[in-house]
C-alpha positions as CSV (number, residue, x, y, z in Angstrom):
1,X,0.0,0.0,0.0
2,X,1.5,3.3,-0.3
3,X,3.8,4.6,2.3
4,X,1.5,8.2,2.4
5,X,-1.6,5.9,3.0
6,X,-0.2,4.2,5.8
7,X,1.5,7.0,7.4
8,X,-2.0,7.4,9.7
9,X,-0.4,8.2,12.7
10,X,2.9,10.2,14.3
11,X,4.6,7.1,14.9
12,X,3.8,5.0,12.0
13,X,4.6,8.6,9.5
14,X,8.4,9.2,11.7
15,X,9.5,5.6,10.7
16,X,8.4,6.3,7.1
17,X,10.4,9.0,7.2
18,X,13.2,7.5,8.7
19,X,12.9,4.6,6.2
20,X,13.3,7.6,2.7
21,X,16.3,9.2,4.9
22,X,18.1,5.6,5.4
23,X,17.5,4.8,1.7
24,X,18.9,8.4,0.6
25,X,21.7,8.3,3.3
26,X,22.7,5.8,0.8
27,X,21.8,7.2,-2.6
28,X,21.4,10.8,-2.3
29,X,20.7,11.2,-5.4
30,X,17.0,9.3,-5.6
31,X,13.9,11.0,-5.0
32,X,11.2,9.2,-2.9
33,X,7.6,8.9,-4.2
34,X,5.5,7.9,-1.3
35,X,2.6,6.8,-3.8
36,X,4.3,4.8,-6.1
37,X,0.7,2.9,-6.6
38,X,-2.0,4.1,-9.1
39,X,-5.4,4.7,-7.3
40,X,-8.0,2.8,-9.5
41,X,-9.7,-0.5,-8.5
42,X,-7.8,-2.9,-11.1
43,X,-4.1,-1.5,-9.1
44,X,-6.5,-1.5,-5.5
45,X,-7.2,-5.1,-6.3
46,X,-3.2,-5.9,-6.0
47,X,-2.3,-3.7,-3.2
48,X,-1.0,-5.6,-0.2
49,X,-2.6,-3.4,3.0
50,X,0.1,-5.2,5.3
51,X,3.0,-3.2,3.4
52,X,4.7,-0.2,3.6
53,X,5.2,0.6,-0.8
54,X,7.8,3.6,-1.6
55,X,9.3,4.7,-5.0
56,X,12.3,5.9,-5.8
57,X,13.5,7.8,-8.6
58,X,17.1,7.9,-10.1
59,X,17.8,11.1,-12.0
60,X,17.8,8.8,-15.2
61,X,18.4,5.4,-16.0
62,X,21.8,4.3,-13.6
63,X,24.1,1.4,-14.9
64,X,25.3,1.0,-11.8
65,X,21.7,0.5,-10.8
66,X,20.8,-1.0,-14.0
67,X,17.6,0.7,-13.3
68,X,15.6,3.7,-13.3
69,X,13.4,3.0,-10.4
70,X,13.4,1.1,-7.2
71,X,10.5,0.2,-5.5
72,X,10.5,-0.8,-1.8
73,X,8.2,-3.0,-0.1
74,X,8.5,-3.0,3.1
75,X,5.9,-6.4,5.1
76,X,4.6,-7.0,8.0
77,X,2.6,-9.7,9.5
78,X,0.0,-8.9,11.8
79,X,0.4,-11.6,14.7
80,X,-3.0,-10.8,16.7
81,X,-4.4,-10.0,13.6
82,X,-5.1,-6.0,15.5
83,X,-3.0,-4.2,12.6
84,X,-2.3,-0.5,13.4
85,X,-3.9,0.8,16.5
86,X,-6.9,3.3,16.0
87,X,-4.2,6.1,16.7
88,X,-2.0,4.9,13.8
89,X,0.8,4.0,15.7
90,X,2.1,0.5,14.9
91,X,0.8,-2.0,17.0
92,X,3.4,-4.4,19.2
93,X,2.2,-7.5,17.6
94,X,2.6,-6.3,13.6
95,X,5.9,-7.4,12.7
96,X,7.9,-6.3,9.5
97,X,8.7,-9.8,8.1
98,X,10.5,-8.9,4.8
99,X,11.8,-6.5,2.3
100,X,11.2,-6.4,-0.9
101,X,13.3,-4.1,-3.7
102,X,12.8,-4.3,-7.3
103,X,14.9,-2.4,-9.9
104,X,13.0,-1.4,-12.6
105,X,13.0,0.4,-16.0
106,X,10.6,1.5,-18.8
107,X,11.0,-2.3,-20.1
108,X,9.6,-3.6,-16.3
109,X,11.7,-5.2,-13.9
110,X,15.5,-5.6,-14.3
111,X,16.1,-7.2,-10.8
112,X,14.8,-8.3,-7.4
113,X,16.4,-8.0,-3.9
114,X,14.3,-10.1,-1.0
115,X,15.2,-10.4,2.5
116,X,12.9,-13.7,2.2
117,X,15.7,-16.3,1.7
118,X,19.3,-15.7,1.2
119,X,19.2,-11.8,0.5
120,X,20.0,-12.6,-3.2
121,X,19.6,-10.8,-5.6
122,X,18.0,-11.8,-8.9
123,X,17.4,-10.7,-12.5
124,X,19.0,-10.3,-16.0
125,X,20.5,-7.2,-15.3
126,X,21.2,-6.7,-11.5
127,X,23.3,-3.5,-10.1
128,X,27.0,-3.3,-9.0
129,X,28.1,-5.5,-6.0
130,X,28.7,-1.9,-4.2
131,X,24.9,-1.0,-4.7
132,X,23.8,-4.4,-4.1
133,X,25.7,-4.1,-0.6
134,X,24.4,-0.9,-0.1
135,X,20.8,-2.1,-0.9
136,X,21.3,-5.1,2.2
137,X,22.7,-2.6,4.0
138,X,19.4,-0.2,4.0
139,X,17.0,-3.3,4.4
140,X,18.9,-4.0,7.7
141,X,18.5,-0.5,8.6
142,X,14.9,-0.6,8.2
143,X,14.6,-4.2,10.1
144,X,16.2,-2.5,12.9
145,X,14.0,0.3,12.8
146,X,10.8,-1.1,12.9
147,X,11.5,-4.2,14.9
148,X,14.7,-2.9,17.0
């Protein structure tokens, strides 16, 4: 779902925050897009409402990226099944269980980094080792905080 939609509450919209700062700590150059999703019912229907979806945008298309967009999905799993609490902050039992990055380019996706697994990344044209370190790097980062 997109980040802006879920940012409902202070706590919840600080760590969404945090999470665009952590990712442009380590590219400076990208620019988040906190509604990466369209709004119409065919792109509702496909929305995950237990993630936290944010774009970002190279300032064109980056070999060492081999992409021109990365979107970042950041899940959780809601172990009482309460979700965010009525005031929107994130409630103890939601837990972010994986991450989720996906290169992309006008041709669709070049590459796919999940913290499901091995932290591998995958695709026909994947980045640089340095960016893929970076990319682990920020997805520990964002592991430690939501669930530090």
């Amino acid at each position: 779902m997109n980040a802006a939609e879920q940012a409902k509450g202070l706590e919840l919209a600080a760590k969404i925050a945090a999470a665009v700062n952590l990712f442009k700590s380590h590219f400076p150059d990208a620019r988040a897009d906190l509604k990466p999703w369209a709004n119409d019912p065919d792109t509702r229907k496909l929305v995950d409402p237990d993630s936290i979806d944010i774009g970002f945008h190279l300032p064109g298309w980056s070999p060492r990226f081999q992409a021109r967009s990365i979107l970042v999905q950041i899940r959780f799993f809601d172990e009482a099944g309460l979700g965010a609490a009525a005031d929107g902050a994130i409630a103890p039992a939601r837990r972010l269980i994986g991450i989720e990055a996906v290169g992309l380019t006008h041709q669709g996706e070049q590459w796919r980094l999940s913290t499901v697994g091995d932290w591998g990344v995958i695709g026909d044209q994947q980045p640089v080792a340095e960016i893929q370190t970076q990319l682990r790097s920020f997805c520990t980062q964002v592991y430690d905080l939501f669930n530090g």
